[in-house]
N, C-alpha and C positions, 0 to 999 in steps of 0.2 A: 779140271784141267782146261786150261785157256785154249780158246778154237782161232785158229789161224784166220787171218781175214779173208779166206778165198773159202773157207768151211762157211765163218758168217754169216758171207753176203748168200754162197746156196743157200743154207736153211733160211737165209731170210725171204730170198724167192718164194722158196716152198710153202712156207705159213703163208705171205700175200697171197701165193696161189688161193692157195686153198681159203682164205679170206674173201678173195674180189668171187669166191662163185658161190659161199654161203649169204652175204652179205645180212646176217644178222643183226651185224650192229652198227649201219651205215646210217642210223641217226646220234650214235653216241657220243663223235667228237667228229672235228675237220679231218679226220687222218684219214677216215672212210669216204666221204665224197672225194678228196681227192685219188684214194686207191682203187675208185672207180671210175677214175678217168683212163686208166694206164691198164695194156692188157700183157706189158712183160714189164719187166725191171732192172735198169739198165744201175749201175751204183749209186750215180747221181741220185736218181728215183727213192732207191731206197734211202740213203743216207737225208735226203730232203724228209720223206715219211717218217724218220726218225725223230727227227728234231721238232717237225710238225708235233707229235705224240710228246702229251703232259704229263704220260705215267698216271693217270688215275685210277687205271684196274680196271674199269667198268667191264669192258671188252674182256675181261680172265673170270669175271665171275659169271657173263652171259654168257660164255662159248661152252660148247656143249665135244668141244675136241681139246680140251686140254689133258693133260697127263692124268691118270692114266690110259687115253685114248692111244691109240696106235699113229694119229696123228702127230702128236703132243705138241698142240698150239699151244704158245705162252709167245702172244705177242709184246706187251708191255716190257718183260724180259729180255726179249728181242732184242728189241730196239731202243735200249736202256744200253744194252754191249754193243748197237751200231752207234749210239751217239759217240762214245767212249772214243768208239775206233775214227771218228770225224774229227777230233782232236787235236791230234797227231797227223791224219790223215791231211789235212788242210795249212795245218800246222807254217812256219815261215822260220827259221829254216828247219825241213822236217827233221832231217839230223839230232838236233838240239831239242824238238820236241821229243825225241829219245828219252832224253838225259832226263825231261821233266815230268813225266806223264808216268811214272814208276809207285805215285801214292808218300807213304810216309819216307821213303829213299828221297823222295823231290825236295820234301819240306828241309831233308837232313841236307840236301846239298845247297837248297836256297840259304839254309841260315847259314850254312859256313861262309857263303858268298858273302851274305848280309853283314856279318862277322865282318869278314877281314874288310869291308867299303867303311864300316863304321870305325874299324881300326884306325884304317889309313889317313881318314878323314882327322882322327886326334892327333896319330901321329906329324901331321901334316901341320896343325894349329898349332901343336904343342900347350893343348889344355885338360890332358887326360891326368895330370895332378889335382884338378880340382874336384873331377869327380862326387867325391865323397865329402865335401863342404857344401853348409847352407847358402843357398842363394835363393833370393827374393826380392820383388819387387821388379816392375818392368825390365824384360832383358835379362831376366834368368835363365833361360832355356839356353842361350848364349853366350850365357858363361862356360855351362858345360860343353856345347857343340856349337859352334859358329854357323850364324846366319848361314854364310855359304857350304858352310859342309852340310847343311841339312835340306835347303836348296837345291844346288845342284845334282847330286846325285838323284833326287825323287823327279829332277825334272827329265832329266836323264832316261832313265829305266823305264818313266812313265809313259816319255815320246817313242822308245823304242816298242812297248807293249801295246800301246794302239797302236804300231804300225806292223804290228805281227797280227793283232784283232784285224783290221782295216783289208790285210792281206787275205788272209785266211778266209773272212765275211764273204770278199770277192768271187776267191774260190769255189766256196760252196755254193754263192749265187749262179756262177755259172755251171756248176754242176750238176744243179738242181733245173737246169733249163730255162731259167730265169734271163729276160732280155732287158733291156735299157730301158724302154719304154715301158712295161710294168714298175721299172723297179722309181723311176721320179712323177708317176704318177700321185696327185696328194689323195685322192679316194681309196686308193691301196691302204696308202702310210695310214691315215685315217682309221681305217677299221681294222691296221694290226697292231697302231698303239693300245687302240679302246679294248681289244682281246688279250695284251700283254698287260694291260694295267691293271683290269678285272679278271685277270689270269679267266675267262670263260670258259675254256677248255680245261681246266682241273672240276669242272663242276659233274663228270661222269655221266653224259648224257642226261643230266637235269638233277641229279641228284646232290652227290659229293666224293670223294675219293677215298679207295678202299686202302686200310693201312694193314700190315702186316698180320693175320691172328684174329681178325675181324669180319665179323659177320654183316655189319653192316656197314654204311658209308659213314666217312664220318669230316667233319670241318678244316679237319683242326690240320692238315698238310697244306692244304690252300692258306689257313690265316698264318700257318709260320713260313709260307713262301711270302708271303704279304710281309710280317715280321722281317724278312731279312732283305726284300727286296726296298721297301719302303724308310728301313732302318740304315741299309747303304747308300741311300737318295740323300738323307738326314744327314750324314755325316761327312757325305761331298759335300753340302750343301755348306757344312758346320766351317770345314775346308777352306772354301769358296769366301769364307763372310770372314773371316780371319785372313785370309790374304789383303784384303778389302780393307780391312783395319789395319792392317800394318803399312802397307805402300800404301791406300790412296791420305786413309784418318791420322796416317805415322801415331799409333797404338802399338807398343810392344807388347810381346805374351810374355807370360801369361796374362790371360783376361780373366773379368772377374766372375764369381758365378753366377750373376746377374746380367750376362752378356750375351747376344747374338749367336758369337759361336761355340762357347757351353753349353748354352740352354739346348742347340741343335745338337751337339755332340752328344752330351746326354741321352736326350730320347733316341739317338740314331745307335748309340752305342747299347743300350740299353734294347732297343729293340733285333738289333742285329744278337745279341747275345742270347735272348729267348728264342727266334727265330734259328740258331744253328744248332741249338740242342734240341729244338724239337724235331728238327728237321732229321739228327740223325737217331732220334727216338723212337722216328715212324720210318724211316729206310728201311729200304726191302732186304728181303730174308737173304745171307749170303748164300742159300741154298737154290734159289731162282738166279741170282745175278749179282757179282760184283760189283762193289763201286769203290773200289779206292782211291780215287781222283773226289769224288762225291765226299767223301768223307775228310777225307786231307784239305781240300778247298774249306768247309766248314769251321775244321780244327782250327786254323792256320787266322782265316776272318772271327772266330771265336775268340782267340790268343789276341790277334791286334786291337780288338774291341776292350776286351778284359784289361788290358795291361795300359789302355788309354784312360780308361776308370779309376784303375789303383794311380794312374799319374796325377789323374786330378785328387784325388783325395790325401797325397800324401805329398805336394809340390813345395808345400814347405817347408819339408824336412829334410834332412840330409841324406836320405832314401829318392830323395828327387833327380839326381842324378845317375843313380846306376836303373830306375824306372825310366827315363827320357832314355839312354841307350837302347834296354830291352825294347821298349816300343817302337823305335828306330827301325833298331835288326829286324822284328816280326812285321813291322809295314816293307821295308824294303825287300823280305823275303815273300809276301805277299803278290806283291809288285812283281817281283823276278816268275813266280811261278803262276802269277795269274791267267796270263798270256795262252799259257800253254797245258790249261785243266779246264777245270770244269766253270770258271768264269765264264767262257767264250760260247759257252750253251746259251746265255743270255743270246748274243749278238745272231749265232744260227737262230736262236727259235722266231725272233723277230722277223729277221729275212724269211724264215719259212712263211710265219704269218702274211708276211705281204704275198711270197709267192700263191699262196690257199686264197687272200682275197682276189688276186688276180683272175685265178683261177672259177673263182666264186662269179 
């Protein structure tokens, strides 16, 4: 049974209590120096602690009060359902992080949305006859979906979702007691890129991250956050060099496989697709903590990665056309629910990170 956010944030007091006066494990990650700075816990506080904490376990296997203790410490768990509730909580406009933040209910409503944009968008050209015919060679993608219907709507959706990320970011910075002067300092930004790049905090106070069923620590959560963080870098990037090609080189797509931005697509695609299955291979037990934003966000960047794949491999077939729509729907349903799941943990963890070097 789902605990209200006023149940949450008490039992979240309660474990930090009981945390800041054990301090067992106050070399294991950033999340304990900074929970011994603070001697109460206002939401901010916590909800910052939250986002600080990379889920590694360390802290559940060392502690000596988790279930069946009468304490039943299960910080990782914790703070896995305050990230959650940070979401929505931060959320622009919270209302409509409602509608999104539901799991697979969100995905089902982004793609009707995605649905009926890609609809509109044919019926709009009047090229949804073509469909199902072969087209190739420069300027195929365009036969089936016009330059501007596939444009402007991504540009669209995309400027409104960073400025829901942008908003939200804000929020929590202030939340979290973060001031202006911390936050454009470059020796902060500096060593909370170098902690988010080498994810340093999944390492379990020096060792590695415990996975579900496991006795020991083990790699492989860190290199599929790697996998999918590195692999969505790749694929912006793929993005990026393809825009590039088309408006500055006047290069129409498709490009070849021997090109800029396939060669990125591929590895980024390819990497993001290893990375979301492992990622939800080692997710924690639904018996400690739900994630069904965690796993929806995955499914969803799994699906637009997957179905970017089968485009390239089958772009010259008359199968090219209803693949270019499905990739459409699943990036633009991506897009619509990004804003408002478990993407935007990127953006808090960062800002926590500078808040902790701050701090540091």
């Amino acid at each position: 049974m789902q605990r209200s956010t006023e149940e949450l944030f008490a039992d979240a007091d309660r474990q930090l209590t009981i945390c800041n006066a054990c301090r067992y494990c106050e070399g294991y990650c950033a999340v304990f120096p900074a929970l011994e700075l603070r001697t109460h816990f206002e939401s901010g506080d916590i909800s910052y602690l939250a986002n600080l904490c990379h889920d590694c376990r360390g802290c559940y296997q060392a502690c000596m009060y988790t279930p069946p203790h009468e304490f039943g410490v299960n910080l990782p768990a914790l703070l896995s359902d305050v990230r959650a509730e940070t979401y929505s909580r931060y959320a622009f406009p919270r209302s409509l992080a409602g509608a999104f933040n539901r799991g697979p209910l969100a995905l089902a409503i982004a793609t009707i949305l995605a649905s009926a944009i890609v609809g509109l968008v044919l019926w709009l050209s009047g090229q949804g006859d073509g469909i199902f015919d072969r087209h190739q060679g420069p300027g195929a993608f365009y036969d089936v979906v016009p330059y501007v219907g596939m444009v402007v709507p991504a540009l669209l959706i995309s400027a409104w979702g960073l400025a829901v990320v942008a908003i939200g970011t804000m929020r929590f910075w202030r939340s979290a007691g973060g001031s202006w002067q911390d936050l454009v300092r470059p020796a902060h930004w500096r060593t909370a890129l170098d902690e988010a790049a080498k994810l340093r905090w999944l390492h379990g106070g020096g060792g590695d991250c415990f996975v579900p069923d496991a006795e020991r620590p083990s790699p492989w959560r860190r290199r599929f956050h790697h996998f999918v963080f590195y692999g969505f870098l790749l694929s912006f990037l793929a993005t990026v060099s393809a825009a590039v090609a088309e408006n500055l080189l006047h290069q129409k797509p498709p490009y070849a496989v021997i090109s800029v931005p396939v060669i990125l697509g591929i590895i980024g695609g390819t990497g993001l697709m290893i990375g979301c299955l492992g990622l939800v291979a080692v997710r924690r037990s639904p018996k400690e903590s739900t994630d069904a934003l965690g796993v929806s966000f995955l499914l969803i960047l799994f699906l637009v990665s997957l179905s970017g794949m089968v485009l390239l491999v089958l772009r010259d077939t008359k199968v090219m056309g209803t693949m270019l729509l499905l990739h459409l729907i699943l990036v633009f349903a991506l897009y619509l629910t990004a804003p408002y799941g478990r993407f935007v943990h990127a953006a808090y963890r960062l800002m926590a990170l500078v808040k902790s070097a701050s701090e540091r």
